[in-house]
mmCIF file of the N, C-alpha and C atoms, coordinates in Angstrom:
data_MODEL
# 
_entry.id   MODEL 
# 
loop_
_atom_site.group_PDB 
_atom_site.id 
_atom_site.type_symbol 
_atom_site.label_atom_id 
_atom_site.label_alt_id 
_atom_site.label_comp_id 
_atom_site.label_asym_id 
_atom_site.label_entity_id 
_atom_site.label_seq_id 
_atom_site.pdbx_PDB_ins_code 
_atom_site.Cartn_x 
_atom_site.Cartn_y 
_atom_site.Cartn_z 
_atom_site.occupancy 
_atom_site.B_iso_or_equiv 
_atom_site.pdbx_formal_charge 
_atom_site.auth_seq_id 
_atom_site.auth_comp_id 
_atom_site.auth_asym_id 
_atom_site.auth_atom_id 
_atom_site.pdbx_PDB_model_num 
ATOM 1   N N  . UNK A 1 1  ? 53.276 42.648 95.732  1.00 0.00 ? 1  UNK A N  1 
ATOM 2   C CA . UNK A 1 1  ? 53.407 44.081 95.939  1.00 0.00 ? 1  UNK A CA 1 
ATOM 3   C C  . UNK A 1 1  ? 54.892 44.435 96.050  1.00 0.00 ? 1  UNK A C  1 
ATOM 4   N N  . UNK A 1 2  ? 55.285 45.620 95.408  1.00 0.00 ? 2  UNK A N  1 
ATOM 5   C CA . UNK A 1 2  ? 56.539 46.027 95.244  1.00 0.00 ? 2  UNK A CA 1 
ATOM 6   C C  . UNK A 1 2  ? 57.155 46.693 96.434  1.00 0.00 ? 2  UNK A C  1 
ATOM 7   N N  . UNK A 1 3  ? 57.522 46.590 97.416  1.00 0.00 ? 3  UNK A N  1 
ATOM 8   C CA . UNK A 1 3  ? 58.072 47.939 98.615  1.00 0.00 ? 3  UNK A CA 1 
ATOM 9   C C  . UNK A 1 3  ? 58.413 47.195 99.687  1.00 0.00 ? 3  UNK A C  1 
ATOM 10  N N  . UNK A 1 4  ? 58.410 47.858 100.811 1.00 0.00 ? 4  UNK A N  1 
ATOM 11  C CA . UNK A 1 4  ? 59.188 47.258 101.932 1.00 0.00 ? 4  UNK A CA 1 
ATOM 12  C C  . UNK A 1 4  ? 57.847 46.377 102.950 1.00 0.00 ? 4  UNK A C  1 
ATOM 13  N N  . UNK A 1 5  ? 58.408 45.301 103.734 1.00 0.00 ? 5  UNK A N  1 
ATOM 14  C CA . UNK A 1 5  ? 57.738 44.985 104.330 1.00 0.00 ? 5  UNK A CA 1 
ATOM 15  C C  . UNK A 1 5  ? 57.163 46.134 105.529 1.00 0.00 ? 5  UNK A C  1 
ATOM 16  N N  . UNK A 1 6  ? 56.110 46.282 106.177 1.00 0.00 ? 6  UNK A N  1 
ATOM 17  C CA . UNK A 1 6  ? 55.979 46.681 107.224 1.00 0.00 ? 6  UNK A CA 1 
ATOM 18  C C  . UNK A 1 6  ? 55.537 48.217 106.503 1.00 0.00 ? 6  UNK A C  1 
ATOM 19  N N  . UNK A 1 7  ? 54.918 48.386 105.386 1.00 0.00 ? 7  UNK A N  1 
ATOM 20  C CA . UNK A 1 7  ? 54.998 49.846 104.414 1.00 0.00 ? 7  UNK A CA 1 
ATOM 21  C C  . UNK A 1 7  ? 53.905 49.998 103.440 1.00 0.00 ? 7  UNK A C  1 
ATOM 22  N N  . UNK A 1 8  ? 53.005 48.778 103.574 1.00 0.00 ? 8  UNK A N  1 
ATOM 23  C CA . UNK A 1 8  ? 51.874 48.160 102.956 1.00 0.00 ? 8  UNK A CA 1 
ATOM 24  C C  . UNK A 1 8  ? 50.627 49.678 103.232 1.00 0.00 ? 8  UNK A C  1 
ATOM 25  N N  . UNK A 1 9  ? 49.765 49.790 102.629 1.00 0.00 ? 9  UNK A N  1 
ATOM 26  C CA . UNK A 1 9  ? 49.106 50.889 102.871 1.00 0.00 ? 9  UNK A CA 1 
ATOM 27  C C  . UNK A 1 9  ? 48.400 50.820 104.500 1.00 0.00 ? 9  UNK A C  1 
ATOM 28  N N  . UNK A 1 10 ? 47.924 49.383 104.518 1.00 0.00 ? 10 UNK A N  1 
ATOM 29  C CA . UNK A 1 10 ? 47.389 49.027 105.902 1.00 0.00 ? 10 UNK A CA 1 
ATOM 30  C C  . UNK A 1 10 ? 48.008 49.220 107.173 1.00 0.00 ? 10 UNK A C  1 
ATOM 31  N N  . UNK A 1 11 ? 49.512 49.226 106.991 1.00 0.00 ? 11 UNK A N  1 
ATOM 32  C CA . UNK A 1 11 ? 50.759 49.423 107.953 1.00 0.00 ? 11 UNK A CA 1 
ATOM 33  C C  . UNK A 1 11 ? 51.043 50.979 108.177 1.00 0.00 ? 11 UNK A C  1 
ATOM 34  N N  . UNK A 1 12 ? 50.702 51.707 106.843 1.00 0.00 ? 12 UNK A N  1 
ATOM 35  C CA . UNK A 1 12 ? 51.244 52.879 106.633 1.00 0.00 ? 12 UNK A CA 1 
ATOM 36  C C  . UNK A 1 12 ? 49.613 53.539 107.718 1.00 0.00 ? 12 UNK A C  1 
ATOM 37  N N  . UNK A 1 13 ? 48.522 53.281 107.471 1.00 0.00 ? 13 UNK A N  1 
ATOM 38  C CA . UNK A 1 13 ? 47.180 53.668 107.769 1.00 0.00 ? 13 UNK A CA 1 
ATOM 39  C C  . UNK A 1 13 ? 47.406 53.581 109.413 1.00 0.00 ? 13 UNK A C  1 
ATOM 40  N N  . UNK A 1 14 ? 47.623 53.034 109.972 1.00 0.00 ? 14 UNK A N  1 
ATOM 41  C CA . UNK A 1 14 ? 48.131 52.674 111.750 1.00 0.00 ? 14 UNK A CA 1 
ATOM 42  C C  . UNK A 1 14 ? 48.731 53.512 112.056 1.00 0.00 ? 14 UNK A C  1 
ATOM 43  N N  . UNK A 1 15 ? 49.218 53.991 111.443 1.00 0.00 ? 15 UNK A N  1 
ATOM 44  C CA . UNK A 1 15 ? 50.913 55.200 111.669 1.00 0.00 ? 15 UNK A CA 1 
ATOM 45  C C  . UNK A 1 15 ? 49.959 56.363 112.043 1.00 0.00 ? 15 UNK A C  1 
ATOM 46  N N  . UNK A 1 16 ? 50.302 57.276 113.043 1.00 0.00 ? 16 UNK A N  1 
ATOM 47  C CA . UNK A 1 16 ? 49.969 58.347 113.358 1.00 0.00 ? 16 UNK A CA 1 
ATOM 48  C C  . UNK A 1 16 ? 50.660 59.609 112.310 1.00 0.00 ? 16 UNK A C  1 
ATOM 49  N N  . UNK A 1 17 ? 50.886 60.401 112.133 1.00 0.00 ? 17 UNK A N  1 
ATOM 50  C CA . UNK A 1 17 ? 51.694 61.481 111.224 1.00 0.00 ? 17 UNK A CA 1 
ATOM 51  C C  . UNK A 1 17 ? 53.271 61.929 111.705 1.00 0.00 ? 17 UNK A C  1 
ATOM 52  N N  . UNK A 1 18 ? 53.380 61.565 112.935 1.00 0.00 ? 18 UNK A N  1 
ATOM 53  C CA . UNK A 1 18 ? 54.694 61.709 113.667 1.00 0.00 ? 18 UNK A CA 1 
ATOM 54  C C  . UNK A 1 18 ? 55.552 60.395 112.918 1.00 0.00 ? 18 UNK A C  1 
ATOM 55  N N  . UNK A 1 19 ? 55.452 59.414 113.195 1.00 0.00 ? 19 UNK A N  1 
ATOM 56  C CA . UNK A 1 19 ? 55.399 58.023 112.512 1.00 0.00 ? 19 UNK A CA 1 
ATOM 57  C C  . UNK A 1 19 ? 55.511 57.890 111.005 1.00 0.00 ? 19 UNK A C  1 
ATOM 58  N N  . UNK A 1 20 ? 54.651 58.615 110.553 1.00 0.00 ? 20 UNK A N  1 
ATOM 59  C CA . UNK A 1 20 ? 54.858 58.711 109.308 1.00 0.00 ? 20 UNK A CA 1 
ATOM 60  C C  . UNK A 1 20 ? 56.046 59.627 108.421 1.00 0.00 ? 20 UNK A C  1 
ATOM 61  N N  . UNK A 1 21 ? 56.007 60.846 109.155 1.00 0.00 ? 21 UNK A N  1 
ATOM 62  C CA . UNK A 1 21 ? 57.145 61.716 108.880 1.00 0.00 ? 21 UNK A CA 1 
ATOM 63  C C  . UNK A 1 21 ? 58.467 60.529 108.912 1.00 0.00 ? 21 UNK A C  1 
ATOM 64  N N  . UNK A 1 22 ? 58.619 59.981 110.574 1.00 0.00 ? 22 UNK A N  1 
ATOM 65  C CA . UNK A 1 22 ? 60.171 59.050 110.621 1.00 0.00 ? 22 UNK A CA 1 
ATOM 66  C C  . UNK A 1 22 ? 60.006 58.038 109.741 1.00 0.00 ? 22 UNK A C  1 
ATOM 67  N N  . UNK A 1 23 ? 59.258 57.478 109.050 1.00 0.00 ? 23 UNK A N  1 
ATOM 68  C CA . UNK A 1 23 ? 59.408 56.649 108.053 1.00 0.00 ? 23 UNK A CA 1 
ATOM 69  C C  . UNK A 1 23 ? 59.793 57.444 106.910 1.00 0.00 ? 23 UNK A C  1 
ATOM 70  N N  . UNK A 1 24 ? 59.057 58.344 106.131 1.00 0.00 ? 24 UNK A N  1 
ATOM 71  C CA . UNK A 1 24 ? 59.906 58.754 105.237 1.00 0.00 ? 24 UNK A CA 1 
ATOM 72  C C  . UNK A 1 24 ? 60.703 59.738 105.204 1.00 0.00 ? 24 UNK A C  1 
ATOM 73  N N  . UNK A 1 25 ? 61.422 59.761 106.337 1.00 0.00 ? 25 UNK A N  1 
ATOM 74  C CA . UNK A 1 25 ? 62.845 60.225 106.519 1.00 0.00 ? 25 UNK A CA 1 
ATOM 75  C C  . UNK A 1 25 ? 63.725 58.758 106.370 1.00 0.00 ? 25 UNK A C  1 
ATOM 76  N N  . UNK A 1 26 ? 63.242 57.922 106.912 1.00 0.00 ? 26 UNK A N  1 
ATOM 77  C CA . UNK A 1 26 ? 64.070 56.778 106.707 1.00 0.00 ? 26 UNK A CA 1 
ATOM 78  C C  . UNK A 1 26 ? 63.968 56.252 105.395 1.00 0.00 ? 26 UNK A C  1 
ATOM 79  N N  . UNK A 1 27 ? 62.971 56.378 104.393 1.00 0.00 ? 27 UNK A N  1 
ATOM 80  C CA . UNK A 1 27 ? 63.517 56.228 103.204 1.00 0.00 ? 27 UNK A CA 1 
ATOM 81  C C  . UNK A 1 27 ? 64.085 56.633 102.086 1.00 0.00 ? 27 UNK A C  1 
ATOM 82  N N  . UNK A 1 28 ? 63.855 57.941 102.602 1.00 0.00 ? 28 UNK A N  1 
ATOM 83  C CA . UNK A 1 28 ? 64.484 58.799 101.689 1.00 0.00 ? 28 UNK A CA 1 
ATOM 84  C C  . UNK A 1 28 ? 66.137 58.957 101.943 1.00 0.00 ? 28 UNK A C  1 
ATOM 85  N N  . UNK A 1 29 ? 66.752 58.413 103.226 1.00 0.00 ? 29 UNK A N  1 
ATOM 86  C CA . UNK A 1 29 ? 67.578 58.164 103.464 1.00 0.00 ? 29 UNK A CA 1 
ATOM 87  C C  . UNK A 1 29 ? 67.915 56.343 102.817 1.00 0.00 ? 29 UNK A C  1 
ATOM 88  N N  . UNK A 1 30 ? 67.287 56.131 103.000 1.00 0.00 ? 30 UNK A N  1 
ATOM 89  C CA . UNK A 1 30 ? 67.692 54.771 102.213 1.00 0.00 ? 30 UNK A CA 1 
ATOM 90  C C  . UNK A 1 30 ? 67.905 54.512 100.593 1.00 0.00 ? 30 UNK A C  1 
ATOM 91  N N  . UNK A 1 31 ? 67.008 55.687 100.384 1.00 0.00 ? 31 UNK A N  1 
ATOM 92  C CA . UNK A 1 31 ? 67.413 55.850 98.866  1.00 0.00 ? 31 UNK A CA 1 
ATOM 93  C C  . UNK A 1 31 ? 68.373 56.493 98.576  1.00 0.00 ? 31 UNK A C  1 
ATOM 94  N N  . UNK A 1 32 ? 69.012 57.578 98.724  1.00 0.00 ? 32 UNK A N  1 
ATOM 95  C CA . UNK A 1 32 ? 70.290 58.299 98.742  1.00 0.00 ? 32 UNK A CA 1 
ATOM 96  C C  . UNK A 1 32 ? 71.023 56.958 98.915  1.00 0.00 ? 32 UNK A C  1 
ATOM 97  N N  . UNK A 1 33 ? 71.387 56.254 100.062 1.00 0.00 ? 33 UNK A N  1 
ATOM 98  C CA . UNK A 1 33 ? 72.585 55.226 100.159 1.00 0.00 ? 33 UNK A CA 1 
ATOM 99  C C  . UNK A 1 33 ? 72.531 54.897 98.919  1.00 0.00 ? 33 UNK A C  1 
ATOM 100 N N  . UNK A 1 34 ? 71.268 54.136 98.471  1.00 0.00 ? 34 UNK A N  1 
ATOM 101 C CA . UNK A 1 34 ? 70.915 53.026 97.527  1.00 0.00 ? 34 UNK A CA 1 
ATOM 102 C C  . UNK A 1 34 ? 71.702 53.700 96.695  1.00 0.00 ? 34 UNK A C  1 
ATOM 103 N N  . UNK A 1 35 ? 71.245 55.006 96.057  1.00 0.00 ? 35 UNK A N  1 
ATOM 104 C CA . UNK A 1 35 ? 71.709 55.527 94.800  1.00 0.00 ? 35 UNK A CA 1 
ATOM 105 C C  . UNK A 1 35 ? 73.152 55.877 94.810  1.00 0.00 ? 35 UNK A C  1 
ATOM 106 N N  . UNK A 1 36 ? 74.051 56.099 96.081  1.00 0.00 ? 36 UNK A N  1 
ATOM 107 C CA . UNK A 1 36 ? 75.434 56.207 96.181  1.00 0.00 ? 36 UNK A CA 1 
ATOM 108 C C  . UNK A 1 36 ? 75.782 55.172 95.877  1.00 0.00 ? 36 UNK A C  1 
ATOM 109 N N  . UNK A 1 37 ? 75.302 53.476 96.771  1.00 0.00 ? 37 UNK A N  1 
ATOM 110 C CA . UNK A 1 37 ? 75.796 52.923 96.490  1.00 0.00 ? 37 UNK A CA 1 
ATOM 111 C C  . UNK A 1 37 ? 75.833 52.250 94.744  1.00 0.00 ? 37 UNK A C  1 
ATOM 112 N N  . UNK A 1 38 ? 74.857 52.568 94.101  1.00 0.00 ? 38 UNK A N  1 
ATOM 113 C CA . UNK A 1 38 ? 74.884 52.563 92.661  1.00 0.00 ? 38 UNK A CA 1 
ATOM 114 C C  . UNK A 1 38 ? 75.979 53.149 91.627  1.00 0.00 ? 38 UNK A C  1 
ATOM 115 N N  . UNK A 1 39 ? 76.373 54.516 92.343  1.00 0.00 ? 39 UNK A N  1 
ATOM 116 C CA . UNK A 1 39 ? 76.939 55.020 91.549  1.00 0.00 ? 39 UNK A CA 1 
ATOM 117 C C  . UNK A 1 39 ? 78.760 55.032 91.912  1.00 0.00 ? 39 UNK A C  1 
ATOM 118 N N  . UNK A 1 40 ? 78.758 54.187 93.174  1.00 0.00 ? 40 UNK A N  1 
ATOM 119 C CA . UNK A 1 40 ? 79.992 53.495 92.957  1.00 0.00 ? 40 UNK A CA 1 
ATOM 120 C C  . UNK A 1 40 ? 80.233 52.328 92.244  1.00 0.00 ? 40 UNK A C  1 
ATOM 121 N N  . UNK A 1 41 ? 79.644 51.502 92.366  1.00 0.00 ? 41 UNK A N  1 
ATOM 122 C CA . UNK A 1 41 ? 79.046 50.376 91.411  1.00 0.00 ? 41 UNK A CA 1 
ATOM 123 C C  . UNK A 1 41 ? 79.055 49.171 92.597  1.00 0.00 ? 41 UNK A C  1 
ATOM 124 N N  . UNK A 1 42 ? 78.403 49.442 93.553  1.00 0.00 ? 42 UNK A N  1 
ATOM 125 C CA . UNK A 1 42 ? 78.533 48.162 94.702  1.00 0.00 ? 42 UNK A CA 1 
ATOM 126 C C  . UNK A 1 42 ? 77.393 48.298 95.371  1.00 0.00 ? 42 UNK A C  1 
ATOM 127 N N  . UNK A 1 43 ? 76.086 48.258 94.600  1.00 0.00 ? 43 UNK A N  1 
ATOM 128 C CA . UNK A 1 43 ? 74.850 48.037 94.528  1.00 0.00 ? 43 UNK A CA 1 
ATOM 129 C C  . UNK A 1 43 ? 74.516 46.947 94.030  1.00 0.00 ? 43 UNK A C  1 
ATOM 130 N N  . UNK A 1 44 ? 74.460 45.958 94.823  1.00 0.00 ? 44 UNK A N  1 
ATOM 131 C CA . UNK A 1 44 ? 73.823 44.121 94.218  1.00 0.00 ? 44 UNK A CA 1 
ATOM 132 C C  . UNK A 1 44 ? 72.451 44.269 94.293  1.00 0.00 ? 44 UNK A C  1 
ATOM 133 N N  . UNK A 1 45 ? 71.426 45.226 94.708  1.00 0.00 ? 45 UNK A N  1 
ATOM 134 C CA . UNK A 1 45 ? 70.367 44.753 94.056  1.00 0.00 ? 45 UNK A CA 1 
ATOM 135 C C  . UNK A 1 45 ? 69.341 46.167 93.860  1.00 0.00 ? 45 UNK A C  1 
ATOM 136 N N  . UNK A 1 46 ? 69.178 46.004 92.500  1.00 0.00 ? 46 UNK A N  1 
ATOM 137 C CA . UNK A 1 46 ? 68.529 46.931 91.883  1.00 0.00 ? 46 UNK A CA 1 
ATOM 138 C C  . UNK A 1 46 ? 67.459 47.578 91.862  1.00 0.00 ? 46 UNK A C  1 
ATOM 139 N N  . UNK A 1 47 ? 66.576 46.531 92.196  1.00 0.00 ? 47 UNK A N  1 
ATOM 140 C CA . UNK A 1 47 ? 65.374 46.543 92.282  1.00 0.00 ? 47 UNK A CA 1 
ATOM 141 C C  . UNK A 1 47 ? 64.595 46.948 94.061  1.00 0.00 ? 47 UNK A C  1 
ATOM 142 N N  . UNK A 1 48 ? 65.826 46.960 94.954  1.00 0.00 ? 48 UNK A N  1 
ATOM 143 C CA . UNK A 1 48 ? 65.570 48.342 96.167  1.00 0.00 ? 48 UNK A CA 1 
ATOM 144 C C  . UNK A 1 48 ? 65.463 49.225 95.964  1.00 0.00 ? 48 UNK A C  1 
ATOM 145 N N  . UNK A 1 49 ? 65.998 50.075 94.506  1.00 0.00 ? 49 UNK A N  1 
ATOM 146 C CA . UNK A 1 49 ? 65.534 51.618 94.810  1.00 0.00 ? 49 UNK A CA 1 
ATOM 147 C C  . UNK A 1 49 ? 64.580 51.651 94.129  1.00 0.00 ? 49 UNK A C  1 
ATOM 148 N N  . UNK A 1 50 ? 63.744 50.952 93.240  1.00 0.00 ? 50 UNK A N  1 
ATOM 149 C CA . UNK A 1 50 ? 62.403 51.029 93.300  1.00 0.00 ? 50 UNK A CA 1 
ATOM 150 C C  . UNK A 1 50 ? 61.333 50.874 93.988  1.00 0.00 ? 50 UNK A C  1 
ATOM 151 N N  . UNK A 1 51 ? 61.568 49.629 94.917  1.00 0.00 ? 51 UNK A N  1 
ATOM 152 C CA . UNK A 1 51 ? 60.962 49.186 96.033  1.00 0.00 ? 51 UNK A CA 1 
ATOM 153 C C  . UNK A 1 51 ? 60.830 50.592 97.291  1.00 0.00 ? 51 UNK A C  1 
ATOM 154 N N  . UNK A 1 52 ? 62.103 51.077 97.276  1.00 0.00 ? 52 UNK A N  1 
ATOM 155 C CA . UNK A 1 52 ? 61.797 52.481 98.313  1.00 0.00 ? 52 UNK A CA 1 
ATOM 156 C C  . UNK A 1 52 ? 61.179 53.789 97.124  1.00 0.00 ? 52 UNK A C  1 
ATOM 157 N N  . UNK A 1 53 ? 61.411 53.554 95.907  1.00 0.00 ? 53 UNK A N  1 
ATOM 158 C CA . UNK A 1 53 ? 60.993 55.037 95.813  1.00 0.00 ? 53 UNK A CA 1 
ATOM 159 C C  . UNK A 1 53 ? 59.030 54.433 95.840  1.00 0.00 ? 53 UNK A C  1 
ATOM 160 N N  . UNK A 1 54 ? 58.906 53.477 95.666  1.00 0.00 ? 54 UNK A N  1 
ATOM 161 C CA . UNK A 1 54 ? 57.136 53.156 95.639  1.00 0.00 ? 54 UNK A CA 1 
ATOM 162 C C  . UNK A 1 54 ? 56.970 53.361 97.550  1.00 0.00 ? 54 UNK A C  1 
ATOM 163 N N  . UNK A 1 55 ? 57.966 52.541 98.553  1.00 0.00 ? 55 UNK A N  1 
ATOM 164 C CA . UNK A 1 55 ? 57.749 53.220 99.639  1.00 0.00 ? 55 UNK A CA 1 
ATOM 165 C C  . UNK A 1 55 ? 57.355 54.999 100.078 1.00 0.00 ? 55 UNK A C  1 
ATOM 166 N N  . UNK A 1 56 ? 58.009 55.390 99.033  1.00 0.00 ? 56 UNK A N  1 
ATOM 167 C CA . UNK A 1 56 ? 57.610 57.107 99.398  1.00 0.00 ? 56 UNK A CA 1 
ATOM 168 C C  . UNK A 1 56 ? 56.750 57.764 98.219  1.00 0.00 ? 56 UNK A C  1 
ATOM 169 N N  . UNK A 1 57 ? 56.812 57.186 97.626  1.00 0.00 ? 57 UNK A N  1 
ATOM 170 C CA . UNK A 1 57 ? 55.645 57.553 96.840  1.00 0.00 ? 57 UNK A CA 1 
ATOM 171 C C  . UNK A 1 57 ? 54.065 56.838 97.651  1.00 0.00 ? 57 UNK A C  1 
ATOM 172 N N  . UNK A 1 58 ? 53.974 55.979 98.770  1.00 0.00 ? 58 UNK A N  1 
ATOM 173 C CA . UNK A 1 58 ? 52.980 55.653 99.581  1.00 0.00 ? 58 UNK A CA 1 
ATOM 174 C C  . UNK A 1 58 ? 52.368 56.446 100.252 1.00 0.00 ? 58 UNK A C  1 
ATOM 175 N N  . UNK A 1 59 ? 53.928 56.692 101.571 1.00 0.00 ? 59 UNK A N  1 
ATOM 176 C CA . UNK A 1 59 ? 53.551 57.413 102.000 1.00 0.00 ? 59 UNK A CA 1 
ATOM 177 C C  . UNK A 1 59 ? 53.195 59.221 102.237 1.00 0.00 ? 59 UNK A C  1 
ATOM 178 N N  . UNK A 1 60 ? 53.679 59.817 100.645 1.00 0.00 ? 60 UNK A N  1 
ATOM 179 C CA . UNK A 1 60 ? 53.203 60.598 100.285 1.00 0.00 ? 60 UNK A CA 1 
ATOM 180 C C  . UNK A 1 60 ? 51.687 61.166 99.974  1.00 0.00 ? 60 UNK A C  1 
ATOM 181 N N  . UNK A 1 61 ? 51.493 59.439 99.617  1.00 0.00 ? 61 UNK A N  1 
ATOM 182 C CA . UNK A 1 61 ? 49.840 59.494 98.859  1.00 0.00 ? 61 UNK A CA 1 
ATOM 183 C C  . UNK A 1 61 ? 49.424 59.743 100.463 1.00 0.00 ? 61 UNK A C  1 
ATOM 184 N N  . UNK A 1 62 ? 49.262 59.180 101.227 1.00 0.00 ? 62 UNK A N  1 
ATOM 185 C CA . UNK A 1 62 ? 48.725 58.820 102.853 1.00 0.00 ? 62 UNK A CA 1 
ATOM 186 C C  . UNK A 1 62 ? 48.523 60.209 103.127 1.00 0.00 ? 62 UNK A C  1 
ATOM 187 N N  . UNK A 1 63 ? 50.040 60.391 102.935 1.00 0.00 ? 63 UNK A N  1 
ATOM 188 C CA . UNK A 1 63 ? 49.592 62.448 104.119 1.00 0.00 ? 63 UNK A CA 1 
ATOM 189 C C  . UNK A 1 63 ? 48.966 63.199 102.899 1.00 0.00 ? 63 UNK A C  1 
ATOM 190 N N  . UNK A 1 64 ? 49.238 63.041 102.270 1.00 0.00 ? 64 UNK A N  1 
ATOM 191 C CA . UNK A 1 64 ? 48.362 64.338 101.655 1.00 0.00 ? 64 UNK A CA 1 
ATOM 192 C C  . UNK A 1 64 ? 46.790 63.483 101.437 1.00 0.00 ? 64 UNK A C  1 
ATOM 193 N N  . UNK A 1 65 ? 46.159 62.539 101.098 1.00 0.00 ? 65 UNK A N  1 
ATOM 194 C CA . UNK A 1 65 ? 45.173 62.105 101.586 1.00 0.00 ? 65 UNK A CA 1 
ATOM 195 C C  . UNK A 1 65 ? 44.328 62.539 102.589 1.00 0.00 ? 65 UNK A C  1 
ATOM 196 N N  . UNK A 1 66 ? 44.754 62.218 103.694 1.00 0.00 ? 66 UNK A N  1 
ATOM 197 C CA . UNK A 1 66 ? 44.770 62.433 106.167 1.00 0.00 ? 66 UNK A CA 1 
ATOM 198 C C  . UNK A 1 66 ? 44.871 64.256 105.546 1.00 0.00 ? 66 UNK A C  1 
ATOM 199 N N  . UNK A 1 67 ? 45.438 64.901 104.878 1.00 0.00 ? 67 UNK A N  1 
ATOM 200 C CA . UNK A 1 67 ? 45.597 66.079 103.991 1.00 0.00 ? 67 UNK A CA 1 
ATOM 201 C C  . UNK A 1 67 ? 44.201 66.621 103.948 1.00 0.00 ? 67 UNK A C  1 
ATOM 202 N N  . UNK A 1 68 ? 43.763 66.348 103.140 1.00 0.00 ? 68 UNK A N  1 
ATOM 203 C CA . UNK A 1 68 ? 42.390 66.854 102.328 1.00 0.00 ? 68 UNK A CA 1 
ATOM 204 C C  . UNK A 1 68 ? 41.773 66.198 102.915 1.00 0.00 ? 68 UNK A C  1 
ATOM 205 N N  . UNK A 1 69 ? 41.411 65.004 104.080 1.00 0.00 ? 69 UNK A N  1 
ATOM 206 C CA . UNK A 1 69 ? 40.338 64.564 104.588 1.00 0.00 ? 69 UNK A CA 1 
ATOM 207 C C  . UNK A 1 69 ? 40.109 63.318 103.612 1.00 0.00 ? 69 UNK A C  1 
ATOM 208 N N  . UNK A 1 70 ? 40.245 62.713 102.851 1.00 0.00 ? 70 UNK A N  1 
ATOM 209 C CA . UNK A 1 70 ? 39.889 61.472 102.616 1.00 0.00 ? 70 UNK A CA 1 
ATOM 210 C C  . UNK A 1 70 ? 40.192 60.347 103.559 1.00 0.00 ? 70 UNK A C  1 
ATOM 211 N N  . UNK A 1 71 ? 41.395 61.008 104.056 1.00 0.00 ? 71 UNK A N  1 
ATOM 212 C CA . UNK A 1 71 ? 41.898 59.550 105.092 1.00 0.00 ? 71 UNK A CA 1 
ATOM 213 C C  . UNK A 1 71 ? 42.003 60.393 107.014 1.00 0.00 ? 71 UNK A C  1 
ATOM 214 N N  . UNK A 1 72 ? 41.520 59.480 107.826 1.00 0.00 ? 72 UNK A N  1 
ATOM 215 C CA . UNK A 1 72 ? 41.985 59.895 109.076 1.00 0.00 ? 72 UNK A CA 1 
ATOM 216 C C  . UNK A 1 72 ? 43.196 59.492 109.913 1.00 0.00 ? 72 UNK A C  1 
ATOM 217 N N  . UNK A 1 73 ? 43.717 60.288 110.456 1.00 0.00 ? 73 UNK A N  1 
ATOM 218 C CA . UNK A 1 73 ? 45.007 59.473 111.362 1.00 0.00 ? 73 UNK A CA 1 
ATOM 219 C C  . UNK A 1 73 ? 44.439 59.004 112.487 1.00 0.00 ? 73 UNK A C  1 
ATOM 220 N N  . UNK A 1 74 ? 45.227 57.564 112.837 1.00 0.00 ? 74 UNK A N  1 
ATOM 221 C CA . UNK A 1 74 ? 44.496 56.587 113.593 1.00 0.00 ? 74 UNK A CA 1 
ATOM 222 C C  . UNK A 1 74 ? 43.905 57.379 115.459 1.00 0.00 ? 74 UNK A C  1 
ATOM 223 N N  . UNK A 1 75 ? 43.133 57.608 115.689 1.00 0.00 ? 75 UNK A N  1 
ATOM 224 C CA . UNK A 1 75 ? 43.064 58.472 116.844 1.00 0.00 ? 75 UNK A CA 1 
ATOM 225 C C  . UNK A 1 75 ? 42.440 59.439 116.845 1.00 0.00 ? 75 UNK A C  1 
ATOM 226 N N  . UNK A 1 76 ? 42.061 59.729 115.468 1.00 0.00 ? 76 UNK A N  1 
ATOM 227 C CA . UNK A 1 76 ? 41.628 61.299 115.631 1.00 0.00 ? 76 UNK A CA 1 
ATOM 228 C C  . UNK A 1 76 ? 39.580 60.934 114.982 1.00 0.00 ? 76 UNK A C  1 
ATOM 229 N N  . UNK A 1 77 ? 38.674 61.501 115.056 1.00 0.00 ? 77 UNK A N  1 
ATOM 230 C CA . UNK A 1 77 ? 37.570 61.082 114.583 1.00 0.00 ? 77 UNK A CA 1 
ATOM 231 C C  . UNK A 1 77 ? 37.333 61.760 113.981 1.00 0.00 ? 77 UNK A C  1 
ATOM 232 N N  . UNK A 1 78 ? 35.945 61.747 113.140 1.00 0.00 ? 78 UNK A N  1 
ATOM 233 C CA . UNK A 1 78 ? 35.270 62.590 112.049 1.00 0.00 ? 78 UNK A CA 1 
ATOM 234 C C  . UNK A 1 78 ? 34.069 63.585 112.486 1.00 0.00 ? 78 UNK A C  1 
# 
């Protein structure tokens, strides 16, 4: 699987929505670096800003999911 440890859908599913928001604030901040540091040219590895943009492309799928009711946040019942 392509992305960060600890970001797995099962990891992401535990996360309450508070939790989830600070994660992808933190990657979307990690991608900006990534891509600065790219475009200075002192980016050794390439294949992180794919790894984070599939991180937020996760947890995108998640909230809007917990969204429309397919998915619940951990705590809350049906």
């Amino acid at each position: 699987m392509i992305g960060s440890k600890g970001l797995a859908p099962n990891d992401l599913d535990a996360m309450d929505n508070e939790q989830l928001s600070k994660e992808l604030e933190k990657a979307k901040a990690e991608l900006f670096n990534l891509r600065f540091s790219q475009a200075v040219g002192q980016l050794d590895d390439n294949s992180r800003i794919k790894a984070v943009r599939r991180d937020i492309a996760r947890i995108y799928t998640i909230s809007k999911e917990r969204e429309l009711g397919i998915r619940t946040a951990p705590g809350e019942e049906d």
